[in-house]
C-alpha positions in Angstrom: -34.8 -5.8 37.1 -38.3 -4.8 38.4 -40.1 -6.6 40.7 -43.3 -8.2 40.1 -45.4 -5.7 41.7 -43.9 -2.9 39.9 -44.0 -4.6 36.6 -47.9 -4.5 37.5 -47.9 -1.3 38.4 -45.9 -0.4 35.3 -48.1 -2.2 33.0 -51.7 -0.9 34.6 -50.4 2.9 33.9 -48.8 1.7 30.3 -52.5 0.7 30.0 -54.3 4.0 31.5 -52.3 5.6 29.3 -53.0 4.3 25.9 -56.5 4.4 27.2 -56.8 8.2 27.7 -55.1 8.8 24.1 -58.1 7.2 22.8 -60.2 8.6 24.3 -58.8 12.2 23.7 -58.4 11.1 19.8 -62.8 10.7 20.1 -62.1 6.8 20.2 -64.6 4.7 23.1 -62.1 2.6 25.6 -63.1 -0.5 24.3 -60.7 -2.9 26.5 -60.1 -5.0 23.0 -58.7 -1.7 21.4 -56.7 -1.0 24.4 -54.8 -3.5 24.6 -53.7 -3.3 20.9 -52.8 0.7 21.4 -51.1 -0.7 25.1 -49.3 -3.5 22.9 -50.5 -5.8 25.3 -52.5 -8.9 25.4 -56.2 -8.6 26.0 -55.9 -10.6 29.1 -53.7 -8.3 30.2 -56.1 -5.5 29.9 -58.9 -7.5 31.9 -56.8 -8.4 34.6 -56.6 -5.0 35.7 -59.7 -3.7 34.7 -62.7 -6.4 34.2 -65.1 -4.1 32.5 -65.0 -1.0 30.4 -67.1 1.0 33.3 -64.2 0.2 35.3 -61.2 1.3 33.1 -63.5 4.5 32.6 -63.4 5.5 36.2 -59.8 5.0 36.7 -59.3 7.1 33.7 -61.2 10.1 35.6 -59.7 9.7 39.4 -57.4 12.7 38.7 -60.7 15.2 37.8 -62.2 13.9 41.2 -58.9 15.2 42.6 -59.2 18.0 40.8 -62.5 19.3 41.7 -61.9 18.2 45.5 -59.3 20.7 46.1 -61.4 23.5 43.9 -64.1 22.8 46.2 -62.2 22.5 49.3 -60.0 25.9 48.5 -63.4 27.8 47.9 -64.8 30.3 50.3 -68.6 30.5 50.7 -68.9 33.9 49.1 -67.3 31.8 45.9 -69.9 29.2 45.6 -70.6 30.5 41.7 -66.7 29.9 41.1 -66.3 27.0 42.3 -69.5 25.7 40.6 -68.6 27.3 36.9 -65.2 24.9 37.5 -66.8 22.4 37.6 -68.9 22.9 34.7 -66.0 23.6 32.6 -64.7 20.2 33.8 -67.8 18.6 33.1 -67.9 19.6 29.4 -64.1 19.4 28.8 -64.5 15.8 29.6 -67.6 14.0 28.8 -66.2 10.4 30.2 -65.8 12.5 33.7 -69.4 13.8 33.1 -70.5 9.8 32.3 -69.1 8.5 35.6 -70.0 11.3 38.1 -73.5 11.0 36.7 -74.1 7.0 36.9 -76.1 6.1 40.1 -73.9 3.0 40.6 -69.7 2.4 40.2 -68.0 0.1 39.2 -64.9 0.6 41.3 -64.8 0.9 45.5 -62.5 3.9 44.8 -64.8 5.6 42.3 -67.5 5.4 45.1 -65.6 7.1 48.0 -64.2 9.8 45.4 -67.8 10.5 44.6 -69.2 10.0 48.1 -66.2 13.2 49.1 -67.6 15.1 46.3 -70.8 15.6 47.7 -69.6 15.9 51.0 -67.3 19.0 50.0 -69.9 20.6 47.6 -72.3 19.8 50.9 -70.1 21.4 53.0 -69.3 24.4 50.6 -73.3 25.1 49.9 -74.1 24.7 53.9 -71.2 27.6 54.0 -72.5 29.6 51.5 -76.6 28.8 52.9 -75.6 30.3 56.0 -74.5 33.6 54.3 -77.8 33.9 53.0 -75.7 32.9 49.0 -77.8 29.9 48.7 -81.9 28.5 48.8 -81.5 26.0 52.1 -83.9 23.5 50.2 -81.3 22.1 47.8 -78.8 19.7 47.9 -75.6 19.0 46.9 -76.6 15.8 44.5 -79.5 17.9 43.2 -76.6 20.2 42.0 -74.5 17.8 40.6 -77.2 16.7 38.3 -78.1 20.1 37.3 -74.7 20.8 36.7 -74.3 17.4 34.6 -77.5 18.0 32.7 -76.2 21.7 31.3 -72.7 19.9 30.4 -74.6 17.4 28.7 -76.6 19.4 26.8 -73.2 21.9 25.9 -71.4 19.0 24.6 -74.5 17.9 22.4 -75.2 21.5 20.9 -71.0 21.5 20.4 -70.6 24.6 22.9 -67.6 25.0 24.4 -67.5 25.7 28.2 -66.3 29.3 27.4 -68.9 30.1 25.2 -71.7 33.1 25.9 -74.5 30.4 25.5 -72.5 28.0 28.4 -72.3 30.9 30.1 -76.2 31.7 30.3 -77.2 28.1 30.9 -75.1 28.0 33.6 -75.9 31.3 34.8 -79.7 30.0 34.8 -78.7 27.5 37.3 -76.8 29.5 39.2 -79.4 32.0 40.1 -82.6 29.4 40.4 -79.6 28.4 43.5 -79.7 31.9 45.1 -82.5 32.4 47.6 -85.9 34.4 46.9 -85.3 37.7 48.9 -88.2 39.5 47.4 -90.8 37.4 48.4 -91.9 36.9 44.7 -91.2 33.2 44.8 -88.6 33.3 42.5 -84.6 34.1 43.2 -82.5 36.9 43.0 -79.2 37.8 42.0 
């Protein structure tokens, strides 16, 4: 027999579980409708997670993961790489686009996997700035929000992230990130 704090354990991934098969069937995680595809008591549900916005960002930890060790693997000189993953993640899975973009989370965890984000995406465009592969007067949040804004609007006009019209949004903000070497004011590839 299990102990207690497995049984909790057990239960909480039981939980994330039926959670993420709603969502990936188009269904909101509604903590009430959770717990009837966990077959567990609503109580249940709330004792791990006390609000929606807080099952939410568990259900995303793994694509903060995810995106960490694309970032961290990435040489300077693959900034545009590393950036067009993380689009792709962005529009492949709107609630990880919802929770990277709110200003404030829910959960301590979520905050510190965010907080690492931009750290590594700061450290990655301070590598590639220094090559001369990046304007110096943009940072790494002012990215992130670029980069959540083109998902955003993918997802609403039904583009996939593979799609030629993806590609040029992205492509957009990609080079309005490359520095002006011409002196015309505006960048080049």
């Amino acid at each position: 027999m299990g102990t207690p704090r497995r049984d909790v354990a057990r239960t909480r991934l039981h939980i994330l579980e039926a959670a993420r098969s709603l969502v990936a069937a188009g269904e909101a995680p509604a903590l009430n409708t959770v717990a009837h595809a966990a077959d567990v008591g609503v109580g249940t549900v709330y004792r791990h997670f006390a609000t929606v916005a807080e099952l939410e960002e568990a259900l995303v930890w793994d694509r903060f993961d995810a995106l960490a060790t694309i970032l961290r693997q990435a040489g300077p000189e693959h900034l545009d790489q590393a950036l067009s993953a993380h689009f792709r993640l962005l529009v492949e899975d709107p609630l990880f686009e919802k929770v990277v973009s709110r200003r404030e989370t829910a959960l301590e965890r979520t905050t510190q996997l965010q907080t690492a984000l931009i750290e590594d995406l700061g450290t990655l465009m301070q590598r590639a700035a220094a090559l001369g592969h990046l304007r110096p007067d943009v940072g790494p949040g002012q990215v992130l929000l670029l980069l959540c804004g083109i998902a955003h609007a993918a997802r609403m006009g039904r583009i996939p992230s593979d799609d030629p019209d993806s590609r040029v949004m992205l492509e957009v903000v990609l080079a309005g990130l490359r520095p002006d070497r011409a002196g015309t004011g505006h960048p080049v590839a």
